[in-house]
C-alpha positions as CSV (number, residue, x, y, z in Angstrom):
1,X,-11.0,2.4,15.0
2,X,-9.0,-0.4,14.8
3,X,-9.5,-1.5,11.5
4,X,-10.6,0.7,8.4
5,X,-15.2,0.6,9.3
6,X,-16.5,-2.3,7.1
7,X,-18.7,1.0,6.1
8,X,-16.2,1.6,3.5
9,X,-16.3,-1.8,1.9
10,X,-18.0,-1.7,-1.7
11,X,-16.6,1.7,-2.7
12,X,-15.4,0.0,-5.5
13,X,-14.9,3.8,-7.6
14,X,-12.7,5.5,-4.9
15,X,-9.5,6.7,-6.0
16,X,-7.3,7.7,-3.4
17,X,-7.4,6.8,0.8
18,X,-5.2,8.3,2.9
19,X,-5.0,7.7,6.3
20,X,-3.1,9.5,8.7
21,X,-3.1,9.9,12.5
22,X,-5.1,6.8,13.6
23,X,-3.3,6.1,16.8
24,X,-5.4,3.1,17.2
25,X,-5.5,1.5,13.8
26,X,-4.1,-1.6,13.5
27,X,-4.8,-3.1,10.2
28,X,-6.1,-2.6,6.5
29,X,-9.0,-5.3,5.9
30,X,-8.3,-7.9,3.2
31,X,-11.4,-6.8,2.0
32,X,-9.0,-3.1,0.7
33,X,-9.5,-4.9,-3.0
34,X,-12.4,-4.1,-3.3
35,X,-11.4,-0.9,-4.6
36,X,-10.9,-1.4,-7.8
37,X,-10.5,1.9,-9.0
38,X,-8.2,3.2,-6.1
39,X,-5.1,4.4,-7.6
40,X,-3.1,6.2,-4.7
41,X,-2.8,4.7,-1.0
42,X,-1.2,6.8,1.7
43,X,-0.7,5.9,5.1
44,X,0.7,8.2,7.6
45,X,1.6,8.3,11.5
46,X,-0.2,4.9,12.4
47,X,2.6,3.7,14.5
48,X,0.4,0.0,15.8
49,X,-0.4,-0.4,12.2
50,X,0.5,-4.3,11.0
51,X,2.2,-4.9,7.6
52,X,-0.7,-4.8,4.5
53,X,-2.8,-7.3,3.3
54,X,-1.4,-9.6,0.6
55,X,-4.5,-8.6,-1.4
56,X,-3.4,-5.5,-1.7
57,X,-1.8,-6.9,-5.1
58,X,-5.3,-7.5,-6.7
59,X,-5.7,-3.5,-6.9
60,X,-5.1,-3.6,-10.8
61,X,-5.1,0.2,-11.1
62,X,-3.1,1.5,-7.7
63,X,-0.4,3.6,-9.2
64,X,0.9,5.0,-5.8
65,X,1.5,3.9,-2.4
66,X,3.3,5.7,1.0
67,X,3.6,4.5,4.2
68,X,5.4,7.2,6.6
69,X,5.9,7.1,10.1
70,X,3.9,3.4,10.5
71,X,7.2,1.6,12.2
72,X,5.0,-1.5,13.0
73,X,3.9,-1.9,9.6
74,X,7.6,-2.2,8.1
75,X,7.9,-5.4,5.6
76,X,11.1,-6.5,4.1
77,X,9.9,-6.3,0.5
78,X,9.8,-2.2,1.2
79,X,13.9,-2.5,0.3
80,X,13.4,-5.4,-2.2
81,X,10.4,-5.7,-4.3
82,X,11.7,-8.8,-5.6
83,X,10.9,-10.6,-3.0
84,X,8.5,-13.7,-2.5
85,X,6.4,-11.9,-0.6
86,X,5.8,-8.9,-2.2
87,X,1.7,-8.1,-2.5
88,X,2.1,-5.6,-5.5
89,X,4.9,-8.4,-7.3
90,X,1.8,-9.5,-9.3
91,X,0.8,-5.8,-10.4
92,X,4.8,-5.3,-11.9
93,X,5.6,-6.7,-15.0
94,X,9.1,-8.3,-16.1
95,X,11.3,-5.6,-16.3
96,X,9.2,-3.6,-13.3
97,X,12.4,-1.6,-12.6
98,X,11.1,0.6,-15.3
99,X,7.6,0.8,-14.2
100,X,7.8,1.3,-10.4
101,X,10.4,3.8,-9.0
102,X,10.8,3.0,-5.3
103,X,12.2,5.0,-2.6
104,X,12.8,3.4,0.9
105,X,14.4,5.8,3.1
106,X,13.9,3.8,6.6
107,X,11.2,2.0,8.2
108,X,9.7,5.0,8.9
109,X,9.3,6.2,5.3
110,X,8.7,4.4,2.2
111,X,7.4,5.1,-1.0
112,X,6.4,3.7,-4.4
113,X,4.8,4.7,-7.7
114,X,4.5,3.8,-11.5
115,X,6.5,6.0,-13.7
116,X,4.8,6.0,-16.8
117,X,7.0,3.7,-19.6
118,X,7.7,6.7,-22.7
């Protein structure tokens, strides 16, 4: 596939996708907020993969996502979440350096997650 099947769509009570290997997939639908529920998104080895959707800031509970080994899909707001452009911005509060831990190791590898606040 090229894009994630519009068979998904509606599955608003899945809790984690992970995609990995799709040598042809080359984007997530804006449709991804429809999961409403989905907490943990991890892409893998999609190398033509584009850059996510912007909507994937209206996922209120995603706690985790992982992109790793998806060169194409490589946005500047992976090394600075404070950017403009940042889809999740919306989903971190004020001081989010407390709520989100990231880890961007390259464009090949990048990672992010809410650390729960004690």
């Amino acid at each position: 596939f090229a894009v994630v099947p519009d068979d998904f769509r509606g599955l608003s009570s899945l809790r984690t996708l992970a995609i990995s290997g799709c040598e042809r997939l080359k984007e997530i639908p804006d449709w991804i907020d429809d999961f409403t529920s989905l907490k943990t998104l991890v892409i893998r080895n999609c190398l033509k993969l584009k850059p996510l959707p912007s909507r994937i800031g209206n996922l209120p509970n995603l706690d985790m996502i992982q992109m790793t080994y998806c060169r194409s899909a490589f946005a500047e707001w992976w090394k600075d979440p404070t950017l403009p452009d940042c889809p999740i911005k919306q989903l971190l509060p004020p001081e989010h350096d407390k709520e989100w831990k990231w880890q961007y190791r390259s464009y090949n590898d990048f990672k992010c997650y809410k650390c729960r606040k004690a």
